[in-house]
C-alpha positions in Angstrom: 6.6 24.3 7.8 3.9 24.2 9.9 2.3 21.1 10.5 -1.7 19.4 11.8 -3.4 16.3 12.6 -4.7 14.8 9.3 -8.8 15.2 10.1 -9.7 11.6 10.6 -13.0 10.8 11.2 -14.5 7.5 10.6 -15.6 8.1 6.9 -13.3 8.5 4.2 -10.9 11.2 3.8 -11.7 14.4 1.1 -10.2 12.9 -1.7 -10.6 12.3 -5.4 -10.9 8.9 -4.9 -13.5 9.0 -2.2 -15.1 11.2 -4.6 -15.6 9.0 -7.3 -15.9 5.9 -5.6 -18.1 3.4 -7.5 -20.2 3.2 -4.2 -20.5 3.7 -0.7 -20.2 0.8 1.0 -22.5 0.0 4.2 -21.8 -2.6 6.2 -22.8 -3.1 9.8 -21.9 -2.2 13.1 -21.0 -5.6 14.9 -23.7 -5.7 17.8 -23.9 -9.7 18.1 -21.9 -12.5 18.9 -20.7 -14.6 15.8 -18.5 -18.0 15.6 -16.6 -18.4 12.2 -13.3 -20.7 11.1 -11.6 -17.3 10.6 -11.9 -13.5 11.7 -10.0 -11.1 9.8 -9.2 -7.5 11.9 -8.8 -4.4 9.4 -10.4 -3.9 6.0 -7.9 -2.9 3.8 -6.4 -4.7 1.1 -4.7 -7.4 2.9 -7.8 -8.3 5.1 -10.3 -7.8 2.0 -7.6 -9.6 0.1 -7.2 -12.6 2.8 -10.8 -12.9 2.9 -11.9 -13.4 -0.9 -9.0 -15.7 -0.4 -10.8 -18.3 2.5 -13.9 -17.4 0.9 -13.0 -18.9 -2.5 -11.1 -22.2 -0.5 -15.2 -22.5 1.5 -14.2 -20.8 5.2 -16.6 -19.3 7.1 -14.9 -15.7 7.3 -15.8 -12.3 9.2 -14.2 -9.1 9.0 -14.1 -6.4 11.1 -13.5 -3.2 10.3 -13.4 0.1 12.7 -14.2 2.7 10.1 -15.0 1.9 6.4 -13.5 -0.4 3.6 -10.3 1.1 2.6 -10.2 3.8 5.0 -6.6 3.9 5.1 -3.9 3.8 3.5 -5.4 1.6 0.9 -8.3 3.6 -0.2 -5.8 7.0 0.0 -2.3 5.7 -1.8 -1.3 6.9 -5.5 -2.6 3.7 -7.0 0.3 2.4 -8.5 0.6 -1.5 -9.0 4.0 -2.6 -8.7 5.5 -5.7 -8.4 8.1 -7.4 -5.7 7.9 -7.9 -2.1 10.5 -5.7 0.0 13.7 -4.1 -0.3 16.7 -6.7 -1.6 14.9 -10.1 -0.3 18.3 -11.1 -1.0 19.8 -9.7 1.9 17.2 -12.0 4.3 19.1 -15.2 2.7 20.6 -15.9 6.4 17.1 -16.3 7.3 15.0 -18.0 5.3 18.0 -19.6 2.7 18.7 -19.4 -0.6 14.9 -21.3 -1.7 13.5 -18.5 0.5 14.8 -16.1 -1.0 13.4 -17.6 -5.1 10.3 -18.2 -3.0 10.2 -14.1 -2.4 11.1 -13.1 -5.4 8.3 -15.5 -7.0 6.0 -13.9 -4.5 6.7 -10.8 -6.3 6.2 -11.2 -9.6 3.1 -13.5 -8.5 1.3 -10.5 -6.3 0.5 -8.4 -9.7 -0.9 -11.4 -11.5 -3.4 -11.8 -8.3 -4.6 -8.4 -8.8 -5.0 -8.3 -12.7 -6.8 -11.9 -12.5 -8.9 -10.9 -9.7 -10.0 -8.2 -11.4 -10.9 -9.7 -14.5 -12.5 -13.0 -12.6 -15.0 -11.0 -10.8 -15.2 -7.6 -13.0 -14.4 -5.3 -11.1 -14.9 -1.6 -12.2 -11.0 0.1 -10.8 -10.6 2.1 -14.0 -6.8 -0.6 -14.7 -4.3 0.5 -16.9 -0.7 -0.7 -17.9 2.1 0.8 -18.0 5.2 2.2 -15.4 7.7 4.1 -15.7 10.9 4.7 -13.1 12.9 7.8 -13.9 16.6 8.6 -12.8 18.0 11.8 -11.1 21.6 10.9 -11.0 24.1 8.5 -13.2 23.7 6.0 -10.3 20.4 5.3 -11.1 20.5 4.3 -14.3 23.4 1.9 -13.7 21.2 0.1 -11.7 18.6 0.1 -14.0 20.9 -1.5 -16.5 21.4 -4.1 -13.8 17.9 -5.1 -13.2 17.4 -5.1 -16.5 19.8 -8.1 -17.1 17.8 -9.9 -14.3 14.5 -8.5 -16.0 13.4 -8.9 -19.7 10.4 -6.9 -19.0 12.6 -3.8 -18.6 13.0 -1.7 -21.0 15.7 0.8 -20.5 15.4 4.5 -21.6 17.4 7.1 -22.2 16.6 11.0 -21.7 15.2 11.0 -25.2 12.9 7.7 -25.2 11.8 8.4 -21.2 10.5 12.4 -22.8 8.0 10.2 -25.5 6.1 9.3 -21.7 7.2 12.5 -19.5 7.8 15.8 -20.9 10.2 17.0 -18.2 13.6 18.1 -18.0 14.4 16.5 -14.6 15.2 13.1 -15.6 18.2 11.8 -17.0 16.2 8.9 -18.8 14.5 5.8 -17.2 12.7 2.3 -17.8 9.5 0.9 -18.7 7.5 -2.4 -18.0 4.5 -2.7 -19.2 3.3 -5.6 -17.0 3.3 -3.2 -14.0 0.3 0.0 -13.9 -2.0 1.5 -12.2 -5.8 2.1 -11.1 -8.2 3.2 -8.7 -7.3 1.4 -5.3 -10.7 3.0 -3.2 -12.7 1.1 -6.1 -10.7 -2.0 -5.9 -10.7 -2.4 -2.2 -14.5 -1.8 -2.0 -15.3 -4.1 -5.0 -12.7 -6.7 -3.7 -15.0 -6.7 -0.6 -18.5 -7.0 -1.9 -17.0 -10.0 -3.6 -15.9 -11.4 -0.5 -19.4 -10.8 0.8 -20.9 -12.4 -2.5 -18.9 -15.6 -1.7 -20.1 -15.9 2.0 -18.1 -13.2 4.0 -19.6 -11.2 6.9 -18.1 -7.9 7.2 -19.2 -5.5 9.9 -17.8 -1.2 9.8 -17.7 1.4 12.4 -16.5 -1.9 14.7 -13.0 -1.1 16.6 -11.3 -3.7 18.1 -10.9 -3.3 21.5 -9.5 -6.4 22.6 -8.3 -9.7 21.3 -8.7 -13.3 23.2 -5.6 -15.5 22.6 -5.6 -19.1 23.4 -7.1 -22.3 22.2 -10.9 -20.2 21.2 -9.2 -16.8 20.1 -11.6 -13.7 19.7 -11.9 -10.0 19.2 -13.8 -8.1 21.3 -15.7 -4.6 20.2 -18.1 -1.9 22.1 -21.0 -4.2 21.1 -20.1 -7.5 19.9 -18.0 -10.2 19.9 -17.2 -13.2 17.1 -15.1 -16.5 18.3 -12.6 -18.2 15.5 -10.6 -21.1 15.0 -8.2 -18.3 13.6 -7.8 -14.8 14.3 -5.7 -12.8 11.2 -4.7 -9.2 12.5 -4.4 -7.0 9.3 -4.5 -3.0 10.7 -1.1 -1.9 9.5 -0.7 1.5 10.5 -3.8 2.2 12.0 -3.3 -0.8 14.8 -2.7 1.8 17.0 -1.8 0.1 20.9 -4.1 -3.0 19.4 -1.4 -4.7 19.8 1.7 -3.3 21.4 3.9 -5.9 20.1 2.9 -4.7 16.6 2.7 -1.3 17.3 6.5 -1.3 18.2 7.7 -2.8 15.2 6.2 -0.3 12.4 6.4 3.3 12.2 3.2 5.1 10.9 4.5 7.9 7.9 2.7 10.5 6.4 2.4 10.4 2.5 0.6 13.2 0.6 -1.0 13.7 -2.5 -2.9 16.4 -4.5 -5.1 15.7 -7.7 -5.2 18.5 -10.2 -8.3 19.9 -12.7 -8.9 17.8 -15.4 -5.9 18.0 -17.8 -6.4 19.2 -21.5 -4.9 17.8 -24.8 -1.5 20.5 -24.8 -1.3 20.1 -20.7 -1.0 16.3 -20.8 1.8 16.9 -24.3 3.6 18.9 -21.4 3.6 16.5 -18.8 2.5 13.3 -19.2 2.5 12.3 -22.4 1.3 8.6 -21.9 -1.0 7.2 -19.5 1.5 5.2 -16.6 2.3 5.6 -13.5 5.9 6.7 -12.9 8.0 7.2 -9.8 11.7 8.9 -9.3 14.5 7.2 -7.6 15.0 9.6 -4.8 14.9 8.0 -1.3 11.9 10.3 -0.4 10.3 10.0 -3.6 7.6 11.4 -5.6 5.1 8.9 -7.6 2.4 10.0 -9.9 0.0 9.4 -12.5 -3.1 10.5 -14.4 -6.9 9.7 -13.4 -9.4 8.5 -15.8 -10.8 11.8 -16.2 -7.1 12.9 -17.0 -6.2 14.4 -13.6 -2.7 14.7 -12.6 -2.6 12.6 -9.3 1.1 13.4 -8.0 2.2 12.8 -4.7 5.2 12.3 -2.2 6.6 14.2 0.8 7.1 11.6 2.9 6.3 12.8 6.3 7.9 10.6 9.5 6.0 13.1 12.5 3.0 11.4 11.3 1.5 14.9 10.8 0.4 16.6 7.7 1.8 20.2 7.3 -0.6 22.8 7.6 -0.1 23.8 3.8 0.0 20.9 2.4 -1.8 22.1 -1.5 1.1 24.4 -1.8 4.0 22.4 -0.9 2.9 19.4 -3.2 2.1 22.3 -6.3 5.9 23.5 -6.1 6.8 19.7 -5.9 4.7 18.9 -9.2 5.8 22.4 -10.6 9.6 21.4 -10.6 9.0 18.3 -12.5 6.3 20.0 -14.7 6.6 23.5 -14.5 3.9 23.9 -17.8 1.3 22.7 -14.5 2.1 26.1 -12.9 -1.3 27.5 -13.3 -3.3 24.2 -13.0 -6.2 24.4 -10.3 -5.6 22.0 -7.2 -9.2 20.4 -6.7 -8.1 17.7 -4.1 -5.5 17.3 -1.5 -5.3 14.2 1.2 -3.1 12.3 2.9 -3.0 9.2 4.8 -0.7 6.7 6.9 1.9 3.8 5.8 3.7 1.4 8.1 7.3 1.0 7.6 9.4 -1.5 8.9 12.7 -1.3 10.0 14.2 -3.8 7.6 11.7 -2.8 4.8 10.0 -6.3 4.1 6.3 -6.9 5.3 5.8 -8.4 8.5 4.0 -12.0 8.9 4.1 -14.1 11.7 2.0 -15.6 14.5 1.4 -14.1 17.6 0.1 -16.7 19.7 -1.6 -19.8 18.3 -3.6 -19.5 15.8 -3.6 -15.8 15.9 -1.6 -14.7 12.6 -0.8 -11.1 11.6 0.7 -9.3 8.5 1.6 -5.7 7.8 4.2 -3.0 7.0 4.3 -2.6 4.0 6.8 0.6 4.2 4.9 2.2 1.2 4.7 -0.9 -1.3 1.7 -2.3 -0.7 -1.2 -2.1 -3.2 0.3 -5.6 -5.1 2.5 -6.8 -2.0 -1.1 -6.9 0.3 -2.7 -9.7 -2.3 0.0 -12.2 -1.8 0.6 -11.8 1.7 -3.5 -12.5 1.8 -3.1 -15.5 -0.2 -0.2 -16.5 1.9 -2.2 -16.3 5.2 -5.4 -18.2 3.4 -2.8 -21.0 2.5 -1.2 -21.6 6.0 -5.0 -21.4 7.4 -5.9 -23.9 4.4 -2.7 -26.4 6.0 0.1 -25.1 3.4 2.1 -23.3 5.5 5.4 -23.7 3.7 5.1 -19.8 1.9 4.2 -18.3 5.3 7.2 -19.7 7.5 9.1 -18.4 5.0 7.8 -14.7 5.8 7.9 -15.7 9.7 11.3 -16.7 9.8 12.6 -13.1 9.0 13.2 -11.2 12.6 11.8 -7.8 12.8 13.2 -5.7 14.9 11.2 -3.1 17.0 12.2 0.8 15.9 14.6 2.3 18.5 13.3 4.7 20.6 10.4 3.5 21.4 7.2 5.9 20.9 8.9 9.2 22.3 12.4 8.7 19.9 11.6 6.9 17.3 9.9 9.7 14.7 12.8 12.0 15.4 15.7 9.0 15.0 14.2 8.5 11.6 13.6 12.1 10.7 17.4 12.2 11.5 17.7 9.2 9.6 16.2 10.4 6.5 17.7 13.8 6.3 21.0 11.9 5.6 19.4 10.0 2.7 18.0 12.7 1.4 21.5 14.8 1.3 22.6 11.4 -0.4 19.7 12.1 -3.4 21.7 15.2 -4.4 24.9 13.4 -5.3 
């Protein structure tokens, strides 16, 4: 399989939804020097998200931002708005205790409420829609699914029959459904999350890279042409940080998702496929997630990539991919293809903490991130605000930097993987 650099250039990537964005956003280079309460690195969802936050409690907030609004992973990801923060918060209990652990689990059931309100409270044009599916490969999967549905009255279990009425494939063994979970546009939610944040006060500045941050009692950050002082300083680049901050940099590893977005879909296509508008992923380790557009594409992606590179034919590895769950898509044009970055942590929960003083910092998401990045924003505007209580809980879980160090650590996971991926088969 041969493998490239992703092109990454300071605009958006070639992808569907870059291509029907709801508008191009604008913003400034940073060529001044500013004093705020708070400035916010990275302008994805949990810096946009953090700063509608201290907007709406009346901070002075600037964000900075070194290509545009949802560049990365958060303009580029399949869209799909699920709920809960990590893998098994349970396992953390040492940590934080049994309250910290409730207080997680709340935190995941509240992130998808922040997103549907948000939307609603400021209209914002993201093309929402309800509805998720999960679907089993093997007989251990739906056990477990029978499992969280005693913990979960918003699952509904499936079997083969009921999952086929929302996919038409012969993969699955059956599934579940919530209908509180779904999906939308994430570009156009990023973007539209921003211009509210603007609209309530925020200065946002693009094409601005950090270079270099001041800690200290009068933290900064530092770019080519400008520089903004803080009372606060939140770090939010995730896997695009690059060696920002070295301490961060160790402690997530940037993966390479992919996704490909078919021709518009006609009436017998989608009765082959898809049969109902939701978003659905598998339960494989490496999975694949995917769901239809509003112009009825099939948006299907996966092949989770730990070199951090995107293979060379990319189109044709994700069309044999969507092919085996819907082979009746065999002839279906490809009209996009993309792929972008994810940070995953070691232990699989997102990172929060505080780097020195009143510098904070939050990120890898490991994939899960679209709902996750609205609560951790919240959380940060709350411990800024003098509430701290929700992000000590966050801070008090060690993360541990990946093994290896930058030479080792994409091949030890590679390795890694491959042995979960045998494991899918059984």
């Amino acid at each position: 399989m041969l493998l490239k650099k992703a092109s990454e250039t300071s605009e958006h990537a070639d992808s569907y939804y870059a291509a029907s964005a709801s508008w191009e956003t604008s913003y400034p280079e940073l060529e001044a020097e500013l004093n705020v309460d708070v400035v916010i690195i990275g302008g994805g969802f949990s810096g946009v998200s953090t700063a509608v936050e201290l907007c709406e409690r009346g901070f002075k907030v600037a964000l900075v931002e070194g290509n545009r609004i949802s560049w990365g992973a958060s303009g580029r990801n399949g869209g799909q708005i699920i709920g809960g923060v990590g893998h098994n918060p349970a396992k953390f209990r040492r940590a934080v205790g049994s309250e910290g652990v409730e207080a997680i689990y709340q935190m995941g059931a509240e992130c998808v409420g922040i997103v549907r309100e948000r939307i609603e409270k400021y209209a914002i044009d993201c093309d929402l829609k309800w509805g998720y599916c999960e679907a089993a490969l093997r007989p251990r999967h739906l056990r477990a699914y029978e499992r969280w549905a005693e913990e979960d009255d918003d699952i509904e279990v499936l079997d083969r029959s009921q999952l086929a009425e929302y996919i038409n494939s012969e993969l699955y063994l059956g599934g579940y459904y919530k209908s509180n979970w779904g999906h939308l546009h994430p570009l156009n939610l990023c973007i539209g999350e921003a211009r509210v944040a603007e609209q309530l006060g925020a200065s946002i500045f693009e094409l601005s890279t950090v270079k270099s941050i001041t800690y200290g009692e009068n933290p900064a950050v530092h770019t080519d042409k400008g520089c903004i002082r803080a009372d606060y300083v939140v770090i939010c680049g995730n896997a695009y940080l690059g060696n920002l901050v070295p301490y961060l940099d160790n402690r997530v590893l940037p993966s390479t998702s992919c996704i490909v977005a078919t021709e518009p879909l006609n009436e017998q296509q989608l009765e082959q496929s898809l049969r109902k508008d939701v978003a659905v992923c598998d339960s494989k380790t490496a999975l694949d997630y995917y769901r239809l557009s509003s112009d009825k594409r099939m948006l299907f992606g996966g092949l989770s990539n730990y070199t951090g590179l995107e293979p060379a034919n990319v189109t044709e590895i994700m069309r044999e991919k969507m092919i085996n769950v819907f082979p009746a898509l065999k002839t279906v044009n490809i009209d996009y293809k993309w792929s972008g970055q994810m940070a995953v942590s070691l232990r699989r929960i997102p990172q929060m903490g505080r780097l020195q003083g009143n510098v904070l910092y939050v990120g890898g998401y490991s994939g899960h991130g679209v709902a996750p990045t609205h609560i951790m924003g919240r959380i940060i505007a709350e411990a800024i605000d003098g509430n701290s209580e929700r992000f000590d809980i966050m801070a008090k879980i060690t993360h541990y930097p990946w093994p290896g160090g930058k030479l080792l650590r994409r091949p030890a996971m590679a390795a890694g993987m491959m042995f979960y991926k045998i494991m899918d088969v059984w």
